[in-house]
C-alpha positions as CSV (number, residue, x, y, z in Angstrom):
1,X,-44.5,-92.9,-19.1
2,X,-40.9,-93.5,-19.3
3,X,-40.7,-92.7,-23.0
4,X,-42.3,-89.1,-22.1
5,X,-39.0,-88.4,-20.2
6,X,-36.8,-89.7,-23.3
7,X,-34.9,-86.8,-25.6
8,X,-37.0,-86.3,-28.4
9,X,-40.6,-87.7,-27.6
10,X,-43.6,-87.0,-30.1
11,X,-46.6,-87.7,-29.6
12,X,-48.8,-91.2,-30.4
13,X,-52.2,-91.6,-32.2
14,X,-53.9,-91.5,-28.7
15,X,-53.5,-87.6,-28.6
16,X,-50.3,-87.7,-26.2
17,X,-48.9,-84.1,-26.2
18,X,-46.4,-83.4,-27.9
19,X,-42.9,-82.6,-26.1
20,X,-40.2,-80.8,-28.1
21,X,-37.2,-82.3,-28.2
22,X,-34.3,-82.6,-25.5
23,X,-30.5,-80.7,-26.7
24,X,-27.5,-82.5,-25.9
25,X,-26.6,-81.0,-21.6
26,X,-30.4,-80.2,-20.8
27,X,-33.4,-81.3,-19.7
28,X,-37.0,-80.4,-19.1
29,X,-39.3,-78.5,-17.1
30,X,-42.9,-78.6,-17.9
31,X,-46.2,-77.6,-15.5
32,X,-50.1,-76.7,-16.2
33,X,-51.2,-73.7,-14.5
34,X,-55.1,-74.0,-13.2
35,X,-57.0,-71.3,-11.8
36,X,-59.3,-71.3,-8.4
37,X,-62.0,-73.5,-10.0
38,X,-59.7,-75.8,-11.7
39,X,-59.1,-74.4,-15.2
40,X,-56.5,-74.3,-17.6
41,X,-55.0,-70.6,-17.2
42,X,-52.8,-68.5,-19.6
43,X,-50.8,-65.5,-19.3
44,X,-49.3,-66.4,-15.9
45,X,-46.5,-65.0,-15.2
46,X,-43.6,-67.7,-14.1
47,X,-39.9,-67.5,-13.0
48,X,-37.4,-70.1,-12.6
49,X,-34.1,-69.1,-10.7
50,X,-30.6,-71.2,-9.9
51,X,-31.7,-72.0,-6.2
52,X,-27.4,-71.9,-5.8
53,X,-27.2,-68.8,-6.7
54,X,-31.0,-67.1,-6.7
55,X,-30.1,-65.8,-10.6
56,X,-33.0,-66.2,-12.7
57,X,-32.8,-68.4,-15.6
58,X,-36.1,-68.0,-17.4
59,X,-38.7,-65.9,-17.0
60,X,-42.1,-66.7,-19.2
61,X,-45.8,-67.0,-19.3
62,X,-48.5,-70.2,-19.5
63,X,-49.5,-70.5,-22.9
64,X,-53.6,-70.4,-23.7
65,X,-54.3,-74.0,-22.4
66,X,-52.3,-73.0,-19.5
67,X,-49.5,-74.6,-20.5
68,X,-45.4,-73.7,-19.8
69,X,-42.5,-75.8,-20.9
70,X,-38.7,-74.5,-20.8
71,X,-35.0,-76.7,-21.3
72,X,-32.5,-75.7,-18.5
73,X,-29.2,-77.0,-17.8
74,X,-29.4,-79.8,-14.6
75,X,-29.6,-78.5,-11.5
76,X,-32.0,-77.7,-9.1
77,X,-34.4,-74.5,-9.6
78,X,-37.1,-72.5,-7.6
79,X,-40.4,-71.9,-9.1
80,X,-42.4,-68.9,-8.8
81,X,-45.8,-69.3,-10.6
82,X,-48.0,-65.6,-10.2
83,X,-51.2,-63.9,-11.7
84,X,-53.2,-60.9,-10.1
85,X,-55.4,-61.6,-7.5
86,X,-54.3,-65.0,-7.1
87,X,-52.0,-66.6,-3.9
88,X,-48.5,-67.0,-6.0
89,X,-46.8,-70.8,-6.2
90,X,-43.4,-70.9,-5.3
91,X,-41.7,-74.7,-5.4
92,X,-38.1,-76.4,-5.8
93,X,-37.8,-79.0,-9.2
94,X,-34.4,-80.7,-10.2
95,X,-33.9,-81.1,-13.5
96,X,-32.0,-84.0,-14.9
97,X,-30.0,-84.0,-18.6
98,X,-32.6,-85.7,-21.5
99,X,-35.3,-86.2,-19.2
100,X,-38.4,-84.1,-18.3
101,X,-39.2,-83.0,-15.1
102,X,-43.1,-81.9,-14.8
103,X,-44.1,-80.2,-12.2
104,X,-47.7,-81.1,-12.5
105,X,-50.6,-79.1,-12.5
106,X,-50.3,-76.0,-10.1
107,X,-53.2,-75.0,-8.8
108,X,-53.1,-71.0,-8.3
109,X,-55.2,-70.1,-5.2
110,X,-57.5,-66.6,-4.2
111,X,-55.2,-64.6,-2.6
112,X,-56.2,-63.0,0.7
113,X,-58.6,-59.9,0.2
114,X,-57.3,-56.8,2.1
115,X,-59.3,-55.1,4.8
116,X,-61.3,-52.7,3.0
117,X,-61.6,-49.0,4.1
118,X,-64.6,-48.6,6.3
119,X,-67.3,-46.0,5.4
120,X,-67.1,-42.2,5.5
121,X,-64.7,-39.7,4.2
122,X,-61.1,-39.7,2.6
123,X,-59.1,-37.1,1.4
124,X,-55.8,-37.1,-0.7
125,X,-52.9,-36.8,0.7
126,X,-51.3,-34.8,-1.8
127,X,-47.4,-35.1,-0.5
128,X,-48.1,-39.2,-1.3
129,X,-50.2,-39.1,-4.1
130,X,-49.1,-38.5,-7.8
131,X,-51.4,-37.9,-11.0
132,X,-49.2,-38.9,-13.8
133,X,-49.0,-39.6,-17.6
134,X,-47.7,-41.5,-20.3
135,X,-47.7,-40.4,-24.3
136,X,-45.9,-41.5,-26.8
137,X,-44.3,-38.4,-28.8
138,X,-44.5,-38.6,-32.8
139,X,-41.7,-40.9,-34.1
140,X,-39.4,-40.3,-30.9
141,X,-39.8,-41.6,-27.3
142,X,-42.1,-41.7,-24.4
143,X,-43.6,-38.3,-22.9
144,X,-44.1,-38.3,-19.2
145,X,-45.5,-36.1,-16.9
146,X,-47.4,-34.8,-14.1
147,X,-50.1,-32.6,-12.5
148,X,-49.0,-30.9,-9.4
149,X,-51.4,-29.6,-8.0
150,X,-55.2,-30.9,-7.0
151,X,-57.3,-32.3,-4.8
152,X,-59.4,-35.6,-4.4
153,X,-61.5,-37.3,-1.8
154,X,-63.1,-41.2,-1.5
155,X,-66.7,-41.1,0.2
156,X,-66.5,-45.1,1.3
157,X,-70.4,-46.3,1.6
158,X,-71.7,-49.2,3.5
159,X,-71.8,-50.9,0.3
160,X,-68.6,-50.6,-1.4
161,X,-69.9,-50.4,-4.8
162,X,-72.2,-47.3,-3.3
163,X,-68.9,-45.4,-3.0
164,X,-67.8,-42.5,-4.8
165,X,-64.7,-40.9,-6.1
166,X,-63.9,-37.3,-7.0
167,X,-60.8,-35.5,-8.5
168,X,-60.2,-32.2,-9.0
169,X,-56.7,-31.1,-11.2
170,X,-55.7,-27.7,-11.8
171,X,-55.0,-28.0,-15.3
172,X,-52.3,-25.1,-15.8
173,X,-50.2,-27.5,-13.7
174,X,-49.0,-30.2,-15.8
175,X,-45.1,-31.0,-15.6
176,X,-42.9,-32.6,-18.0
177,X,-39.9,-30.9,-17.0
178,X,-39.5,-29.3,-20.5
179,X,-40.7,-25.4,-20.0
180,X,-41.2,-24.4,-23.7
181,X,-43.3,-28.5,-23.6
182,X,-45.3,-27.5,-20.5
183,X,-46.3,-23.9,-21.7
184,X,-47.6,-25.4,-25.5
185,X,-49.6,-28.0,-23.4
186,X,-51.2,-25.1,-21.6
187,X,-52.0,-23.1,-24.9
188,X,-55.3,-23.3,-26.6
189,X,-53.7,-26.0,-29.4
190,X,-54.4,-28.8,-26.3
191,X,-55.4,-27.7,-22.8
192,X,-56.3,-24.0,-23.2
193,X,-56.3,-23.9,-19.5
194,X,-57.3,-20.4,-19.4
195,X,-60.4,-21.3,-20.7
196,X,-60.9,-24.7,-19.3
197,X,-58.5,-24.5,-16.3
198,X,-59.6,-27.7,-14.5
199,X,-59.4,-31.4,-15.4
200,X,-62.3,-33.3,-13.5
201,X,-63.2,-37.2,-12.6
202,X,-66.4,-38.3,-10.8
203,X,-67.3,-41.9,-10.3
204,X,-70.6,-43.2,-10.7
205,X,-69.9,-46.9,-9.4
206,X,-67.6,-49.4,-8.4
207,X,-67.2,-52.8,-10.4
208,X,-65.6,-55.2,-8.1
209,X,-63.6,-57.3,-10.4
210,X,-62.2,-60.2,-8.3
211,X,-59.5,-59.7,-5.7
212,X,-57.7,-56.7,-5.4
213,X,-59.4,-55.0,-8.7
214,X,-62.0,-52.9,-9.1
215,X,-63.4,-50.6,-11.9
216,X,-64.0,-47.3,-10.9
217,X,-66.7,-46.6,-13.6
218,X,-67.3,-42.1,-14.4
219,X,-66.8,-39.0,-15.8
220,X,-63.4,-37.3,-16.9
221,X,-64.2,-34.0,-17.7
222,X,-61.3,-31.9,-19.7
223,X,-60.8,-29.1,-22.0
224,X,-65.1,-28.7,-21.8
225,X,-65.8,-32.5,-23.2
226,X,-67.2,-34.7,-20.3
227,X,-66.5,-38.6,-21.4
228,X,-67.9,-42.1,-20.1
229,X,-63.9,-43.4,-18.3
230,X,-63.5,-46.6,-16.6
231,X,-60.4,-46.3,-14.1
232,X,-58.9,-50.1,-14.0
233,X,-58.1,-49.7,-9.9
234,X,-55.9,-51.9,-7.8
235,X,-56.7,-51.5,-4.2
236,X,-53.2,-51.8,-1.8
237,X,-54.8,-51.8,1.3
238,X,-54.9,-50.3,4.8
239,X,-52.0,-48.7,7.0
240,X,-51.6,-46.8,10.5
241,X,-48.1,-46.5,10.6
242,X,-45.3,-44.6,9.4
243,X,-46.8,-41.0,9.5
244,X,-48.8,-40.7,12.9
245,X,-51.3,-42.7,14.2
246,X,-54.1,-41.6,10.9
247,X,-55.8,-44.1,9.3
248,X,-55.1,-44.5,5.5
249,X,-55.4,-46.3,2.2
250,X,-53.9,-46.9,-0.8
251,X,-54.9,-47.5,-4.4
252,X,-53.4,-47.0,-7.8
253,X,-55.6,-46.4,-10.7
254,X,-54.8,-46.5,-14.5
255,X,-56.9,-45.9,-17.8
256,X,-56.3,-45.0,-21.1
257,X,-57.4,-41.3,-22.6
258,X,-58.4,-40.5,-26.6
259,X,-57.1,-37.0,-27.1
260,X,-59.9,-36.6,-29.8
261,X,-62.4,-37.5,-27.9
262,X,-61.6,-34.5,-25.9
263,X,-61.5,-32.4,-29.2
264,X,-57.6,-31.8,-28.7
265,X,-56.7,-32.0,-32.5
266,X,-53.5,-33.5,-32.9
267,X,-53.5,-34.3,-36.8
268,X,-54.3,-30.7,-37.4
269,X,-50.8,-29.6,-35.3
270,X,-49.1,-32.4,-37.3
271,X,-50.3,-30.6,-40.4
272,X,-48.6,-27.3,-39.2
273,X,-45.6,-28.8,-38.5
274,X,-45.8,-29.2,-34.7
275,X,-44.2,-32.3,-33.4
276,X,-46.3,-33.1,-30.9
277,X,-47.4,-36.1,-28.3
278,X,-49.8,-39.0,-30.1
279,X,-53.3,-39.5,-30.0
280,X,-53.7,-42.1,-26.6
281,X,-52.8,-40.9,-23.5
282,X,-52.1,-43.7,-19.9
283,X,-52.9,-41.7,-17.6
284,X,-52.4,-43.4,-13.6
285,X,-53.4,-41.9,-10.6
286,X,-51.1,-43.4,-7.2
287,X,-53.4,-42.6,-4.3
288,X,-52.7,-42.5,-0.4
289,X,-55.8,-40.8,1.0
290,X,-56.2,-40.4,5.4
291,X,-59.8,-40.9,6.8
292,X,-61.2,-37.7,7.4
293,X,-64.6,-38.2,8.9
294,X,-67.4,-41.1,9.2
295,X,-70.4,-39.2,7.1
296,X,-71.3,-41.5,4.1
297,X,-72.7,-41.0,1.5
298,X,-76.2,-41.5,0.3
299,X,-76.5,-44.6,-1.9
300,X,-78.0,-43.6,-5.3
301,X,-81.3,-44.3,-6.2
């Protein structure tokens, strides 16, 4: 084991991994990040900071066998090891010049589910609740906007994945604080709100996806196409303070749109000349919605 914490280790014919080598004023950090049941996890997100002066130094993610290694000048260093749904890792390591300093495998933990909603009727609190979007505009930057106006309720069943969702946007609404922008998006080259002047969402179930996440699986209904749309949700939990003594919720849901799959033709404005927003769309809807009543809903058949 000593020659693993030697500048410069390789690796022998009995499969020891391979360590890259020490520079000159550093040493090593090196960890395995596991999930709840004990396996190798990648992608989590991890960030070491100068515990003298709480500046991060590195910020990075575990490779595919779950696997993170970084060089850092001596000292000693917080860990923060994070993924969603999981309990987060936070621990101390000193690092020491031409040696390595593992951490060991971390063992990331379920975090704590918050109190779901109990059953009956929510409403949208418009005030705290923004619809917005996200489009990338034809070779230039980022698009975003808004809808203003609409109105949305959550009809929490017994069951939780017997619950139901429904939005309602006024479509002539959209914002992207450009007028000459907003009133082409209202014409009949994308939105044609005069003709179609609402933009509409109804669930049909919830997927619970582990944790905080859920999959609000509908129907977003725009410019007269009605499409199959899977809302990637991340439930926030429950609150009774700060505005009265209502009880309410909080979620934020994203997905991503096709414009063609809602006929809105973009190629054929790019033909004309008309610089316009691309063909995907992130649209994220950040709910607060206050418990209006205890009805529930019927469960479906």
């Amino acid at each position: 084991m000593a020659l693993l914490r030697r500048r410069g280790t390789t690796s022998d014919s009995g499969g020891t991994p391979l360590l890259p080598p020490i520079a000159s004023g550093a040493g090593l950090l090196s960890c395995q990040v596991l999930d709840p049941i004990g396996h190798p996890m990648g992608s989590a997100d991890i960030t070491v900071s100068d515990m003298a002066t709480g500046r991060t130094r590195v910020k990075g993610t575990s490779d595919p066998y779950g696997t993170f290694l970084t060089t850092l000048p001596p000292g000693n260093y917080t860990v923060t090891i994070s993924a969603d749904s999981l309990h987060p890792y936070r621990g101390t390591v000193e690092i020491a010049e031409g040696l390595q300093s593992p951490i060991g495998q971390v063992q990331l933990a379920p975090s704590p589910q918050a109190e779901l909603p109990p059953p009956g009727t929510w409403l949208f609190d418009p005030p705290h609740t923004a619809i917005r979007f996200i489009a990338k505009h034809v070779g230039m930057a980022n698009v975003h906007g808004r809808f203003e106006r609409f109105e949305g309720s959550i009809r929490i069943a017994d069951r939780m994945e017997d619950s139901q969702v429904e939005v309602h946007i006024e479509a002539a609404s959209i914002a992207t604080c450009n007028k000459t922008r907003d009133n082409h998006l209202r014409s009949d080259d994308f939105l044609d709100v005069d003709r179609y002047p609402y933009v509409h969402f109804a669930s049909d179930r919830f997927v619970h996806r582990g944790g905080s996440k859920w999959t609000l699986q509908g129907h977003l209904t725009m410019h007269g196409i009605s499409r199959s749309v899977g809302l990637e949700t991340t439930y926030l939990g429950l609150t009774t303070g700060g505005y009265g003594e209502e009880l309410r919720c909080a979620a934020l849901a994203k997905a991503e749109l096709h414009r063609e799959d809602y006929t809105l033709n973009w190629r054929k404005m790019l033909a004309r000349g008309i610089a316009v927003v691309g063909p995907t769309i992130q649209l994220e809807l950040d709910i607060q919605a206050m418990f209006a009543s205890h009805d529930t809903p019927t469960p479906p058949e």
